[in-house]
N, CA, C and O atoms as CSV, one atom per row, in Angstrom:
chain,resi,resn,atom,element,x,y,z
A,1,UNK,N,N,31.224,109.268,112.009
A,1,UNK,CA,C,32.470,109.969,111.736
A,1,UNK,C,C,33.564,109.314,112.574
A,1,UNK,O,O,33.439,109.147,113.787
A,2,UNK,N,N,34.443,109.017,112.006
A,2,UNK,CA,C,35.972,108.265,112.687
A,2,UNK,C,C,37.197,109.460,112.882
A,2,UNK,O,O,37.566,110.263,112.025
A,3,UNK,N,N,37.537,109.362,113.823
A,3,UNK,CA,C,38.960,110.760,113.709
A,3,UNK,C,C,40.518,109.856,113.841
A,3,UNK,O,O,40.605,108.902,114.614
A,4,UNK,N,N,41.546,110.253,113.087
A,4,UNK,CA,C,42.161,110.086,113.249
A,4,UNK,C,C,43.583,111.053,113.784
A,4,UNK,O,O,43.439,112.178,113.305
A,5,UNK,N,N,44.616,110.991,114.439
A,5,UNK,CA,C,45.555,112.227,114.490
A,5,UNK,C,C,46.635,111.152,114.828
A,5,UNK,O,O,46.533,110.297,115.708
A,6,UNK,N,N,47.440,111.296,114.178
A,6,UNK,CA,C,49.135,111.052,113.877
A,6,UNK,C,C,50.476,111.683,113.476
A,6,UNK,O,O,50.605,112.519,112.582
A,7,UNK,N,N,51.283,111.275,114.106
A,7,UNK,CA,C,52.778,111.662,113.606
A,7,UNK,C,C,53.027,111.398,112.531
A,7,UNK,O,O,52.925,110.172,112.477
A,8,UNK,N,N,53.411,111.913,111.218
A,8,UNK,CA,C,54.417,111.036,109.907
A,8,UNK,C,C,55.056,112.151,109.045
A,8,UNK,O,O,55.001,113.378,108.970
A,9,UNK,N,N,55.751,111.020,108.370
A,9,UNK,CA,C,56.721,112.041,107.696
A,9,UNK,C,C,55.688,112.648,106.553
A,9,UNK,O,O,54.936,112.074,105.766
A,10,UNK,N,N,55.926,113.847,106.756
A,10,UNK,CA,C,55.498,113.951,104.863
A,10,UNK,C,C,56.029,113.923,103.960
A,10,UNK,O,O,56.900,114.746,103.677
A,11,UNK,N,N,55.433,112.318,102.713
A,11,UNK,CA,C,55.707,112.121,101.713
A,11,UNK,C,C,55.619,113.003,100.139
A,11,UNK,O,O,56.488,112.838,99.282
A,12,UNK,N,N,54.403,113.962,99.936
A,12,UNK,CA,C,53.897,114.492,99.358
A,12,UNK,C,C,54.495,115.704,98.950
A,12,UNK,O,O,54.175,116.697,99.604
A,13,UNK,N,N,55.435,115.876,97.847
A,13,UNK,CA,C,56.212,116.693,97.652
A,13,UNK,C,C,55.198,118.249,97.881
A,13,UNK,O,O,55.546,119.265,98.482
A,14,UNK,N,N,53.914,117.985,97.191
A,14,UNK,CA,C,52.976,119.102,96.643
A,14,UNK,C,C,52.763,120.185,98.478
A,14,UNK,O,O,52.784,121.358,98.850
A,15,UNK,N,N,52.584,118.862,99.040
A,15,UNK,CA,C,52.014,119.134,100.300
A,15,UNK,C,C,53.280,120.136,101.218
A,15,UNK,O,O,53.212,121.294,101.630
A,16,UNK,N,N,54.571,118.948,101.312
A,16,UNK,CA,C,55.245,119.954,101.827
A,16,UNK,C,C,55.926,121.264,101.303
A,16,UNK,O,O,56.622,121.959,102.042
A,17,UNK,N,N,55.761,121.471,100.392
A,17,UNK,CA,C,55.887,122.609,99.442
A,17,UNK,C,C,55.140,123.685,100.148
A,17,UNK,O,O,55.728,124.676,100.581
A,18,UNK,N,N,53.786,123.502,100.282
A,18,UNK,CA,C,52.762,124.596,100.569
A,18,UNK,C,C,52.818,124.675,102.034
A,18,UNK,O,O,52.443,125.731,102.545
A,19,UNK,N,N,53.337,123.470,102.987
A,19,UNK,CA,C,53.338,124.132,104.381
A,19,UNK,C,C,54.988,124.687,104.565
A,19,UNK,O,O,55.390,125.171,105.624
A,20,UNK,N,N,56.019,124.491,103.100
A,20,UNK,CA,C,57.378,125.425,103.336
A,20,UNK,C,C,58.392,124.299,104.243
A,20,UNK,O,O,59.467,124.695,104.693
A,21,UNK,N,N,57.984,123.049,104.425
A,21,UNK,CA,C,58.804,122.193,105.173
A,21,UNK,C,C,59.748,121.448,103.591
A,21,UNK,O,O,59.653,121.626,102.377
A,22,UNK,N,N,60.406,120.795,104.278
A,22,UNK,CA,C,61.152,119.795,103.740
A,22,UNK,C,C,60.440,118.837,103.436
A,22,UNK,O,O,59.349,118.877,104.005
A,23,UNK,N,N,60.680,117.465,102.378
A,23,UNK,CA,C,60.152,116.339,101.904
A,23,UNK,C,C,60.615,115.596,103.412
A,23,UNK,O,O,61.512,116.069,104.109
A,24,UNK,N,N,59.883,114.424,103.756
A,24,UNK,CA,C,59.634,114.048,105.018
A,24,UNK,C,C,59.899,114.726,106.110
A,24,UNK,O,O,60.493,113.957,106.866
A,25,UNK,N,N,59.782,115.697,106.564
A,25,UNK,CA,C,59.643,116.362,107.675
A,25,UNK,C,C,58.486,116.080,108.086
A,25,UNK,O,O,57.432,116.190,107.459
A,26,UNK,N,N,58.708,115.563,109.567
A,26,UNK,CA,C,57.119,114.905,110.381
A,26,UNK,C,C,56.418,116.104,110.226
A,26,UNK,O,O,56.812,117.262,110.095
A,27,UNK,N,N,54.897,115.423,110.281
A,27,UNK,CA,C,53.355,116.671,110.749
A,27,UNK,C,C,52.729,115.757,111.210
A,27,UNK,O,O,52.896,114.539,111.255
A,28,UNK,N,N,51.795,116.611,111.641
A,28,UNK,CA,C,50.790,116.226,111.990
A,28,UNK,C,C,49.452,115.913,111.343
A,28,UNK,O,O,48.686,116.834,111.061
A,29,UNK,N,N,49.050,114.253,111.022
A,29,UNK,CA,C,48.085,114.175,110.254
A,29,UNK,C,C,47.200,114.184,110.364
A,29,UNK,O,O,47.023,113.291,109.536
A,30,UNK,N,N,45.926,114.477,110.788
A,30,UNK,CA,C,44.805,114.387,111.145
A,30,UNK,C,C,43.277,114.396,110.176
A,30,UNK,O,O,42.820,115.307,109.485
A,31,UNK,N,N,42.643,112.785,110.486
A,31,UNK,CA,C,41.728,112.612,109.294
A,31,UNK,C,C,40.357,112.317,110.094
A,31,UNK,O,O,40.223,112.001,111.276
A,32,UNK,N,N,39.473,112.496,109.195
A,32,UNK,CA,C,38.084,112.002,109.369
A,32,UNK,C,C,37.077,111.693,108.442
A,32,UNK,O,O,37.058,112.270,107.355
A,33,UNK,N,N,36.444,111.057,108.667
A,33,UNK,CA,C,35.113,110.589,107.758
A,33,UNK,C,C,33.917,111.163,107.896
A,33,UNK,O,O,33.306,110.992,108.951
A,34,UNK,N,N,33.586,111.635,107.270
A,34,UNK,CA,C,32.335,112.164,107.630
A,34,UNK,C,C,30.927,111.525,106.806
A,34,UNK,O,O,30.875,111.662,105.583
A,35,UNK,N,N,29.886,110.880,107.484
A,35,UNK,CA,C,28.790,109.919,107.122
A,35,UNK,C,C,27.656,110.485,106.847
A,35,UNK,O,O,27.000,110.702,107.866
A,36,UNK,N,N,27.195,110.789,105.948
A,36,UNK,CA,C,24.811,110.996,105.318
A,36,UNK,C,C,23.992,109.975,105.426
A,36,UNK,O,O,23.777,109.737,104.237
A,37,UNK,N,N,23.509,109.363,105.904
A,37,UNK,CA,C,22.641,108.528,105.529
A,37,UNK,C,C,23.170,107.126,105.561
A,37,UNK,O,O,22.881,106.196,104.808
A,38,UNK,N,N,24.127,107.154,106.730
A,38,UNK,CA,C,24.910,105.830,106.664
A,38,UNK,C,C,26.285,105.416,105.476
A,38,UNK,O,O,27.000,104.434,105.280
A,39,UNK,N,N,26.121,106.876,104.843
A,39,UNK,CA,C,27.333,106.252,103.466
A,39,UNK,C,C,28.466,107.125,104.021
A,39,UNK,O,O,28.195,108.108,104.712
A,40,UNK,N,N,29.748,106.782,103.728
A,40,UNK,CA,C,30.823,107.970,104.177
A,40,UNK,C,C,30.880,108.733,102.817
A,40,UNK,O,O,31.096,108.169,101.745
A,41,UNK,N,N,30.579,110.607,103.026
A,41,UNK,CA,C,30.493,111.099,101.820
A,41,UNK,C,C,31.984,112.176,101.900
A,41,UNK,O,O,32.213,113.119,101.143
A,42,UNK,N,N,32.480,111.902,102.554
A,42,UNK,CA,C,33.760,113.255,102.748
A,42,UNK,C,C,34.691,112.862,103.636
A,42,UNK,O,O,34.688,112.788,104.864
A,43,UNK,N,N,35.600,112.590,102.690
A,43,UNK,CA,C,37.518,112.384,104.071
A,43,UNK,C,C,38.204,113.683,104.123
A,43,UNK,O,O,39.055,114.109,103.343
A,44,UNK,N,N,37.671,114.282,105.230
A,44,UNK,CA,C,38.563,115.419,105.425
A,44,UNK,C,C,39.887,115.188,105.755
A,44,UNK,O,O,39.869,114.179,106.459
A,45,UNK,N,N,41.117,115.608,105.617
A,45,UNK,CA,C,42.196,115.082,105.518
A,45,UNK,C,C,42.807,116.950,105.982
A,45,UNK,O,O,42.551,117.945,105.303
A,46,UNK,N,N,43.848,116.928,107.645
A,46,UNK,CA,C,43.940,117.889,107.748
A,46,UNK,C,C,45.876,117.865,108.034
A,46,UNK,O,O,46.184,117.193,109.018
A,47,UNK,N,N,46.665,118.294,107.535
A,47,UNK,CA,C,48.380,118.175,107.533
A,47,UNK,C,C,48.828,119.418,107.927
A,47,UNK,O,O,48.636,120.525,107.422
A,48,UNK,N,N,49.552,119.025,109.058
A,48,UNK,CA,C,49.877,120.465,110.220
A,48,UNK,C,C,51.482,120.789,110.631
A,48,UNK,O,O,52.184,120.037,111.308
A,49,UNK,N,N,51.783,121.733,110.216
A,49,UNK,CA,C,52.888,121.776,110.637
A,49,UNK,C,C,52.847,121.950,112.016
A,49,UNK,O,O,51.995,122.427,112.767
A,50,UNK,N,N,54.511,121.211,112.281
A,50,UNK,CA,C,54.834,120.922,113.605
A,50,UNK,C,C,54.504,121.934,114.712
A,50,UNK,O,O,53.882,121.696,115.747
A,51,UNK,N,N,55.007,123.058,114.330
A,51,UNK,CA,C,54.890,124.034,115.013
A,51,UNK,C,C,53.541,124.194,115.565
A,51,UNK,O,O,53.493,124.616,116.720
A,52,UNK,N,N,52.565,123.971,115.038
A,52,UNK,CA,C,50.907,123.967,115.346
A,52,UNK,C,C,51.584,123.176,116.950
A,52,UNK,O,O,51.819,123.868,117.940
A,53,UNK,N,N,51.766,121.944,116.925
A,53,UNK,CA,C,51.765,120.972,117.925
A,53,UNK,C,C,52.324,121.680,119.141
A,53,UNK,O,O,51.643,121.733,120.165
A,54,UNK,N,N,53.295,122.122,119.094
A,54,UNK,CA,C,53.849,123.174,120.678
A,54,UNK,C,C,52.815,123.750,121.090
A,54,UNK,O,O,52.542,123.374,122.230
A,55,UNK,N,N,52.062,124.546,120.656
A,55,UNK,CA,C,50.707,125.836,120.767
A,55,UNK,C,C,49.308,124.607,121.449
A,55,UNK,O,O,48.501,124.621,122.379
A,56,UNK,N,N,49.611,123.852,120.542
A,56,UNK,CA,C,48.463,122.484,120.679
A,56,UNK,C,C,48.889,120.969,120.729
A,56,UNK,O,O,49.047,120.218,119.766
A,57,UNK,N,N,49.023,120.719,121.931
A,57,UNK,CA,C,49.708,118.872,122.320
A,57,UNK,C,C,48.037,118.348,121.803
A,57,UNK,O,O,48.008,117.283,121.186
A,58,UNK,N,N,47.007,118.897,121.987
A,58,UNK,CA,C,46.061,117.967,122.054
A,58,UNK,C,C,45.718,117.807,120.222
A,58,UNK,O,O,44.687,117.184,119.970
A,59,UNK,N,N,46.410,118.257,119.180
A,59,UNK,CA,C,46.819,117.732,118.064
A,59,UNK,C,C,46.403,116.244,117.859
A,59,UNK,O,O,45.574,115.811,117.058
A,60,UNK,N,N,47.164,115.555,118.761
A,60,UNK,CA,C,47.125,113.876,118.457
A,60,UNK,C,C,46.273,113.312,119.295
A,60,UNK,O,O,46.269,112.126,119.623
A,61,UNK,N,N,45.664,114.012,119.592
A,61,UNK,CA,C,44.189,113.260,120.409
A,61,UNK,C,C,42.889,113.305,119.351
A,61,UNK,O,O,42.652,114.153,118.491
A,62,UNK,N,N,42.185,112.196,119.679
A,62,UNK,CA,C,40.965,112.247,118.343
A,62,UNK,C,C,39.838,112.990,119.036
A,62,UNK,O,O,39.018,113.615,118.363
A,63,UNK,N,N,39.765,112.941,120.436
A,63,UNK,CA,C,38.170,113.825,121.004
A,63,UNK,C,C,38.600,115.139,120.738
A,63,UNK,O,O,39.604,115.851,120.758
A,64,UNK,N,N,37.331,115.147,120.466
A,64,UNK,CA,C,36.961,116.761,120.444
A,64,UNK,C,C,37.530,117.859,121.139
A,64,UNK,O,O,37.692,117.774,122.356
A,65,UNK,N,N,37.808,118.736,120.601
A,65,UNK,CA,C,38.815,119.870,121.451
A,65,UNK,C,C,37.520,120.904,122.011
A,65,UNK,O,O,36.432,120.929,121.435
A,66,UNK,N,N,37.770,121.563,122.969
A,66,UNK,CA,C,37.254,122.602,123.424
A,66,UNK,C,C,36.692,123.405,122.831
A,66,UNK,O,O,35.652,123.847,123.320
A,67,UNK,N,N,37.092,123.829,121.741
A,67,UNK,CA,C,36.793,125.103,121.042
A,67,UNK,C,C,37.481,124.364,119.262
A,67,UNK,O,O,38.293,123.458,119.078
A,68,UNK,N,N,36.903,125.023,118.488
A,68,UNK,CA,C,37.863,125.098,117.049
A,68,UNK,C,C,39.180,124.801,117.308
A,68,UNK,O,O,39.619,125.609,118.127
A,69,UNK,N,N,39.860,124.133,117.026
A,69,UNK,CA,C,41.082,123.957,116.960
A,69,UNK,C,C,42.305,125.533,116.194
A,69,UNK,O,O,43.482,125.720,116.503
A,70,UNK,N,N,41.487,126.352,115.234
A,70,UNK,CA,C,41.946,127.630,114.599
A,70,UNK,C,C,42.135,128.350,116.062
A,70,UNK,O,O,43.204,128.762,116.512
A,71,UNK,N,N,40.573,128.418,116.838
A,71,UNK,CA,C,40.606,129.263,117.897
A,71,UNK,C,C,41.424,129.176,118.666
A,71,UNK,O,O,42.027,130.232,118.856
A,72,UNK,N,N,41.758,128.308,119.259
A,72,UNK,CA,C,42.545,127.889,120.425
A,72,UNK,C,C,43.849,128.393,120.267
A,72,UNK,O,O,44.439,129.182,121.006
A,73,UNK,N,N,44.346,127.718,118.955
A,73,UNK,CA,C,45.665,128.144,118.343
A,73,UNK,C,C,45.941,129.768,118.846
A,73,UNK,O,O,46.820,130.133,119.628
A,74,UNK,N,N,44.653,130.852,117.978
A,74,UNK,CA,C,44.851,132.092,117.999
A,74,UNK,C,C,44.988,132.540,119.721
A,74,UNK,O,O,45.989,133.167,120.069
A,75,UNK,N,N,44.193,132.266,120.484
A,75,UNK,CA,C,43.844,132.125,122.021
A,75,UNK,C,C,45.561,132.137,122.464
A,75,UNK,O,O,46.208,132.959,123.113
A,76,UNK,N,N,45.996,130.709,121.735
A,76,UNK,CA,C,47.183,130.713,122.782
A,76,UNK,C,C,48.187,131.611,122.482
A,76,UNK,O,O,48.768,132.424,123.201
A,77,UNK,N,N,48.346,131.247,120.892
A,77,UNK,CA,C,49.474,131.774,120.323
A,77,UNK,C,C,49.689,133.271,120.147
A,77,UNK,O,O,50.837,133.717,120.132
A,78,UNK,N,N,48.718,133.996,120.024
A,78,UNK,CA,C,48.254,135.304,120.108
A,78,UNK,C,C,48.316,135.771,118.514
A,78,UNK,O,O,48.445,136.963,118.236
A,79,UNK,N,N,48.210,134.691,117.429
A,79,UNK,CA,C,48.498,134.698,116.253
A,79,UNK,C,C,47.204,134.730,115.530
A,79,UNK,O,O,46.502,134.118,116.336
A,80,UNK,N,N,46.698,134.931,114.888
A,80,UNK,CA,C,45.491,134.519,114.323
A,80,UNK,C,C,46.029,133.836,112.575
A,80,UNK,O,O,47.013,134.166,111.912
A,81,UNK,N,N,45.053,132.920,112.282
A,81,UNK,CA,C,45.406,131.961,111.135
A,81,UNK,C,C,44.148,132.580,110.122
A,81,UNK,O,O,42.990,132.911,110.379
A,82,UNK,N,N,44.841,132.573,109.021
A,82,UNK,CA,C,43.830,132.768,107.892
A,82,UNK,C,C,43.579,132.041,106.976
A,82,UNK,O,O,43.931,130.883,107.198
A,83,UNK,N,N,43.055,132.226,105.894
A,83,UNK,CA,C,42.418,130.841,105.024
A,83,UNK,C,C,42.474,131.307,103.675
A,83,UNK,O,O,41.756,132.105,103.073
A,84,UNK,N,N,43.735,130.473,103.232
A,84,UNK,CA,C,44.161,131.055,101.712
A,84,UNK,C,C,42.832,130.413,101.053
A,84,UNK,O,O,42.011,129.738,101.674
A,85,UNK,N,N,42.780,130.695,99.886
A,85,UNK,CA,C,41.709,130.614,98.789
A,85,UNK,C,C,41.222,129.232,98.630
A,85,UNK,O,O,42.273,128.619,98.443
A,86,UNK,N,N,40.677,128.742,98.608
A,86,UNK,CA,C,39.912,127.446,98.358
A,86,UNK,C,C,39.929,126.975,96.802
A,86,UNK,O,O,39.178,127.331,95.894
A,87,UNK,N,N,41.079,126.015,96.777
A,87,UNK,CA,C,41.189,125.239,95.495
A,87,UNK,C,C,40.267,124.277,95.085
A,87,UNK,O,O,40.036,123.401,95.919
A,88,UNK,N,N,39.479,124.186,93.656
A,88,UNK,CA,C,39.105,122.411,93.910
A,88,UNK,C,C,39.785,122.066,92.749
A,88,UNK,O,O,40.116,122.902,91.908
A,89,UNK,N,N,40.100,120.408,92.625
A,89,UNK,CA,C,40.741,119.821,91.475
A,89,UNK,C,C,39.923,118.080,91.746
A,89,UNK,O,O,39.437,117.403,92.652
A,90,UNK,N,N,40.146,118.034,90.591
A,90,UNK,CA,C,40.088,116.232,90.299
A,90,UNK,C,C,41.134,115.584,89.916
A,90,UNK,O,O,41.955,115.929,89.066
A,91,UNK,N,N,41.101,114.343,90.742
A,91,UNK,CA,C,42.068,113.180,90.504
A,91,UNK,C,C,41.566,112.189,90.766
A,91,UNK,O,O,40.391,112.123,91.125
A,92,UNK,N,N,42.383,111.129,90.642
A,92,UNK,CA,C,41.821,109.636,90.590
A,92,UNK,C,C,41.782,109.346,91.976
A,92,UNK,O,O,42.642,109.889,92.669
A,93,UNK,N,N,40.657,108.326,92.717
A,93,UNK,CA,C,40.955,107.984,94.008
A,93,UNK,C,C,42.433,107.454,94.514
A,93,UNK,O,O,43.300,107.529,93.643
A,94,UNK,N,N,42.798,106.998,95.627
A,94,UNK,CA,C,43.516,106.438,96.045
A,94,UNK,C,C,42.580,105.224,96.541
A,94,UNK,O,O,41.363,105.320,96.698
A,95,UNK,N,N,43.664,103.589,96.853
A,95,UNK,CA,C,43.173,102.652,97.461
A,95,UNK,C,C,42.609,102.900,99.067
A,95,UNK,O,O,41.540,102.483,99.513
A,96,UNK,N,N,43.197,103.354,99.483
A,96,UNK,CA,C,42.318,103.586,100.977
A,96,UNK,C,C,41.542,104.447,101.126
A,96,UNK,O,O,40.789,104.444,102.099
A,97,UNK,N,N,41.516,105.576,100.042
A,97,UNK,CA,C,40.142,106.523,99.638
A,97,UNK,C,C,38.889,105.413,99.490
A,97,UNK,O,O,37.918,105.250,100.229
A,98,UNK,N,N,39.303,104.658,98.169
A,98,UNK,CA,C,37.944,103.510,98.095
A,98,UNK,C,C,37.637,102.792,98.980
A,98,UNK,O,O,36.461,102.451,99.100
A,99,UNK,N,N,38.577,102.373,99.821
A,99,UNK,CA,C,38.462,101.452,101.329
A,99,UNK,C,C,37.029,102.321,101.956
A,99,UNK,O,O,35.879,101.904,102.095
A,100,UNK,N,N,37.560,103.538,102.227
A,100,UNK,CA,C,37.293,104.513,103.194
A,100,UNK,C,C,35.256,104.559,102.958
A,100,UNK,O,O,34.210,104.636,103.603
A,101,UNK,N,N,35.732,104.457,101.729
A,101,UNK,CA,C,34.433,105.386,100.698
A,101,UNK,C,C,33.191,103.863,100.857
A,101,UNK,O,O,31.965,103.852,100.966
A,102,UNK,N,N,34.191,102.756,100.803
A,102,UNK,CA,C,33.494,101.654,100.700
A,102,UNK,C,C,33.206,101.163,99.547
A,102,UNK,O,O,32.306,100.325,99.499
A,103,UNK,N,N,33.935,101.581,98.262
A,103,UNK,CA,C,33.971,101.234,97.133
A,103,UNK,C,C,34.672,100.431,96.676
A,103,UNK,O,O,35.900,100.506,96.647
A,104,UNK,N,N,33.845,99.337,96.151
A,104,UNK,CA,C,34.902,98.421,95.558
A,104,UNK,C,C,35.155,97.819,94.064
A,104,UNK,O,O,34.536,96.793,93.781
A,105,UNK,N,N,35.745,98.206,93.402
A,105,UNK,CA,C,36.078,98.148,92.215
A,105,UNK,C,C,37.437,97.049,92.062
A,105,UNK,O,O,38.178,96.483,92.865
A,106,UNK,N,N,37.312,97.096,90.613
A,106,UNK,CA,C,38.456,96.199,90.314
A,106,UNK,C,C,40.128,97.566,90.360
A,106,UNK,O,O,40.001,98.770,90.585
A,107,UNK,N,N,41.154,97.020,90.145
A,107,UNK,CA,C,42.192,97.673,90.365
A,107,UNK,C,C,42.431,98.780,89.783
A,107,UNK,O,O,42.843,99.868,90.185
A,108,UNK,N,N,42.006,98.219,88.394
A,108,UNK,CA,C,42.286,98.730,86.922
A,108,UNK,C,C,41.428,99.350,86.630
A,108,UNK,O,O,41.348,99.171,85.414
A,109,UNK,N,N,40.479,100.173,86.990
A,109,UNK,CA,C,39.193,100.793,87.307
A,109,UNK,C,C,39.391,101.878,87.908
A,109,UNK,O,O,39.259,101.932,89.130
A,110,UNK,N,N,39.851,103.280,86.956
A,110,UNK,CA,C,39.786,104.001,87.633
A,110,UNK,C,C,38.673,105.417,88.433
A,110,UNK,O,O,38.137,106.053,87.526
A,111,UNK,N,N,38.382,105.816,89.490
A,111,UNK,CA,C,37.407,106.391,90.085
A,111,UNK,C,C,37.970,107.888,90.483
A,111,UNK,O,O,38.752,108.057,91.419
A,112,UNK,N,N,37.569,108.743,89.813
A,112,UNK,CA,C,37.604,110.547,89.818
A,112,UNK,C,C,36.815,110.534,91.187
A,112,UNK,O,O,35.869,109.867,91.606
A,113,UNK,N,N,37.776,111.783,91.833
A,113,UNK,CA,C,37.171,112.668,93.092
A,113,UNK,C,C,37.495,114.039,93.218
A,113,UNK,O,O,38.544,114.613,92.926
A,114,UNK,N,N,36.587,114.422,93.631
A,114,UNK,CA,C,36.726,116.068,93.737
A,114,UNK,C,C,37.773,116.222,94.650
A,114,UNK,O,O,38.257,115.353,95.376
A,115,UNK,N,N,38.033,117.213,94.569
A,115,UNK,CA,C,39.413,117.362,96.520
A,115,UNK,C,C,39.429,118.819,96.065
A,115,UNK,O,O,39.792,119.490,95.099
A,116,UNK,N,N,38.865,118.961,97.227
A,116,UNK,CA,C,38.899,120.869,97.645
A,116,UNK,C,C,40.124,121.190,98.789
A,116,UNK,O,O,40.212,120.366,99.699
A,117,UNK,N,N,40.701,121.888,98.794
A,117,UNK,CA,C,42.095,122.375,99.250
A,117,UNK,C,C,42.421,123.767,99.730
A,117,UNK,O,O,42.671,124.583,98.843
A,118,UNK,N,N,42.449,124.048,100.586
A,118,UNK,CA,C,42.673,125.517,101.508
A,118,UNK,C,C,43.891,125.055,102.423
A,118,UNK,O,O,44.064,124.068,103.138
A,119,UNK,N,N,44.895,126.496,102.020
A,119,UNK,CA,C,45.947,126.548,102.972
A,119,UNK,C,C,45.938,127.749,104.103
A,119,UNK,O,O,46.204,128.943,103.965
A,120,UNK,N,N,45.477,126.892,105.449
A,120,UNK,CA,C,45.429,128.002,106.390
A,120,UNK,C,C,47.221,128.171,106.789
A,120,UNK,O,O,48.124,127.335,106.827
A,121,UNK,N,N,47.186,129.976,107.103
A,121,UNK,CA,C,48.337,130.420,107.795
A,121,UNK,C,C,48.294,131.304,108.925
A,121,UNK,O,O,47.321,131.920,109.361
A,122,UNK,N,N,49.618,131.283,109.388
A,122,UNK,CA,C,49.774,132.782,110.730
A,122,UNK,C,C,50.622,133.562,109.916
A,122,UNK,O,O,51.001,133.457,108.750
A,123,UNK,N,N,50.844,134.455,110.917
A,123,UNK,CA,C,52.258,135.521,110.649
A,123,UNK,C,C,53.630,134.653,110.260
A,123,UNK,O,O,54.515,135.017,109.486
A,124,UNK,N,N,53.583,133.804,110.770
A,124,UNK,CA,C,54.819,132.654,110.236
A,124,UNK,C,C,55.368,131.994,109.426
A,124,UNK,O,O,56.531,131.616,109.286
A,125,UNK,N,N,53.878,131.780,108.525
A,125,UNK,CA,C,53.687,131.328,106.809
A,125,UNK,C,C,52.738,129.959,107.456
A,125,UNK,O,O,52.205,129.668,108.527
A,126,UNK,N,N,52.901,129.367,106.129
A,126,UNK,CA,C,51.742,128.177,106.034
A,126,UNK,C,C,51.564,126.936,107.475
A,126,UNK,O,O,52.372,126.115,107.910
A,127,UNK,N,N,50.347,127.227,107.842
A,127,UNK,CA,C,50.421,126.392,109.096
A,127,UNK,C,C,49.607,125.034,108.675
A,127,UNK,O,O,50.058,124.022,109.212
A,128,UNK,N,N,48.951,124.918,108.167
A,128,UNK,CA,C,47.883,123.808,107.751
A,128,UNK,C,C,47.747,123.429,106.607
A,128,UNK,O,O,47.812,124.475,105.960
A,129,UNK,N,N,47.548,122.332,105.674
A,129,UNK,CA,C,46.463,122.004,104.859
A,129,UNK,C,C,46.160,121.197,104.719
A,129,UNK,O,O,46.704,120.096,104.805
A,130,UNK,N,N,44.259,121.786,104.209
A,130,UNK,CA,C,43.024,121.014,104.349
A,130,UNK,C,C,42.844,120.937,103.242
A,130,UNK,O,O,43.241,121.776,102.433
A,131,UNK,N,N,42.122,119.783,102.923
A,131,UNK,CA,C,41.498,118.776,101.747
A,131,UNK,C,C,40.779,118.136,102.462
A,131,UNK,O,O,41.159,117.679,103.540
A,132,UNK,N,N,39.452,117.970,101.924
A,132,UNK,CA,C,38.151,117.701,101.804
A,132,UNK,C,C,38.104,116.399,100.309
A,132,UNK,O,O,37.609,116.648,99.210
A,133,UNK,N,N,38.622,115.346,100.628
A,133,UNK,CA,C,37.551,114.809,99.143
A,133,UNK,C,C,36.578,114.223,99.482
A,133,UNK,O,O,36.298,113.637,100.528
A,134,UNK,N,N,35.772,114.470,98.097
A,134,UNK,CA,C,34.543,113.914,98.456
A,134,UNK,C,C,34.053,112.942,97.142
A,134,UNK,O,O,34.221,112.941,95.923
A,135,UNK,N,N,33.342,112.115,98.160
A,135,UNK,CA,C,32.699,111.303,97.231
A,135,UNK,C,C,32.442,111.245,96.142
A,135,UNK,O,O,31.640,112.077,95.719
A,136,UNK,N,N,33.146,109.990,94.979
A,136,UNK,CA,C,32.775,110.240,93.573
A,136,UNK,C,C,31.354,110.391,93.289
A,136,UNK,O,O,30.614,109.730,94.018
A,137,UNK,N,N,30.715,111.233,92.245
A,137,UNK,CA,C,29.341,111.846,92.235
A,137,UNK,C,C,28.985,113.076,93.185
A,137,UNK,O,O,27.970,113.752,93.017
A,138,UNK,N,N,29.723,113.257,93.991
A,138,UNK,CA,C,29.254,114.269,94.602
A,138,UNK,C,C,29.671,115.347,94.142
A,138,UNK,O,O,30.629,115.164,93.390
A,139,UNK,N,N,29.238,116.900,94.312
A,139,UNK,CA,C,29.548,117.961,93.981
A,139,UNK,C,C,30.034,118.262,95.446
A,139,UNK,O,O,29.894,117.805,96.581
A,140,UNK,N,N,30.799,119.469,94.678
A,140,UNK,CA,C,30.821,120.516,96.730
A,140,UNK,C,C,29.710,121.585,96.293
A,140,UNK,O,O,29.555,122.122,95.196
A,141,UNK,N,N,28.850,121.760,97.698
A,141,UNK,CA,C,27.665,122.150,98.075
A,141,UNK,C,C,27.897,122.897,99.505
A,141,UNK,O,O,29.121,122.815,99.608
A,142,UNK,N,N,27.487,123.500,100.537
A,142,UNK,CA,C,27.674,124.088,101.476
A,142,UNK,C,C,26.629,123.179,102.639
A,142,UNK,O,O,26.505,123.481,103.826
A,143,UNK,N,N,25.933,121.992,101.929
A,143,UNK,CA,C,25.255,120.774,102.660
A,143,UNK,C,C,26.395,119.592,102.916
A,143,UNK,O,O,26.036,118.416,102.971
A,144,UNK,N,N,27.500,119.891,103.038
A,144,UNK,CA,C,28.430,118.530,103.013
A,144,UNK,C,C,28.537,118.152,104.549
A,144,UNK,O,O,29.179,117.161,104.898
């Protein structure tokens, strides 16, 4: 498993819609890979509003936090976050999805992925969202 956590704007109209920000308004990006059997089967992909980051500097650090990152939040903030409904949809990969995935196809070749989607919030409105895609062929299972 690889972690990533970064500053960027968000591009993704869909995305900043659901955390209530503006089109490029920085977040916080934070990704990972997650590996079975040596294959990477799941890029969790986690987009945070800013506000998360005051409550939590350690946001942009890739080690492991203390506790859940939800927990801590609630701990500090005295807020507790909840977990809107769990979407799934299909779309076509992206190029650094296949990078990621280790798939290599021609350009013009296109490759379907599941992407499961939950928008966690506080009392404040939308603080997070998570997407999970996973590996073409794979189902979501509660073994991921």
């Amino acid at each position: 498993m690889n972690s990533r956590a970064v500053l960027r704007s968000c591009a993704d109209q869909e995305v900043a819609e659901l955390l209530g920000i503006d089109l490029y308004d920085e977040v916080v990006l934070r990704s990972r890979t997650f590996v079975r059997d040596n294959k990477p089967t799941v890029l969790a992909l986690n987009v945070i509003h800013m506000r998360a980051l005051v409550v939590l500097p350690e946001l942009l650090q890739t080690e492991p936090m203390e506790k859940f990152r939800h927990d801590l939040y609630a701990e500090r903030s005295g807020k507790n976050i909840t977990a809107g409904p769990e979407r799934s949809t299909a779309r076509l990969a992206s190029d650094n999805e296949l990078s990621e995935f280790g798939i290599d196809v021609p350009p013009d070749v296109p490759v379907p992925v599941l992407v499961l989607r939950t928008v966690y919030s506080d009392e404040d409105g939308p603080l997070e969202v998570w997407e999970d895609i996973l590996r073409p062929g794979m189902w979501h299972s509660s073994n991921i």
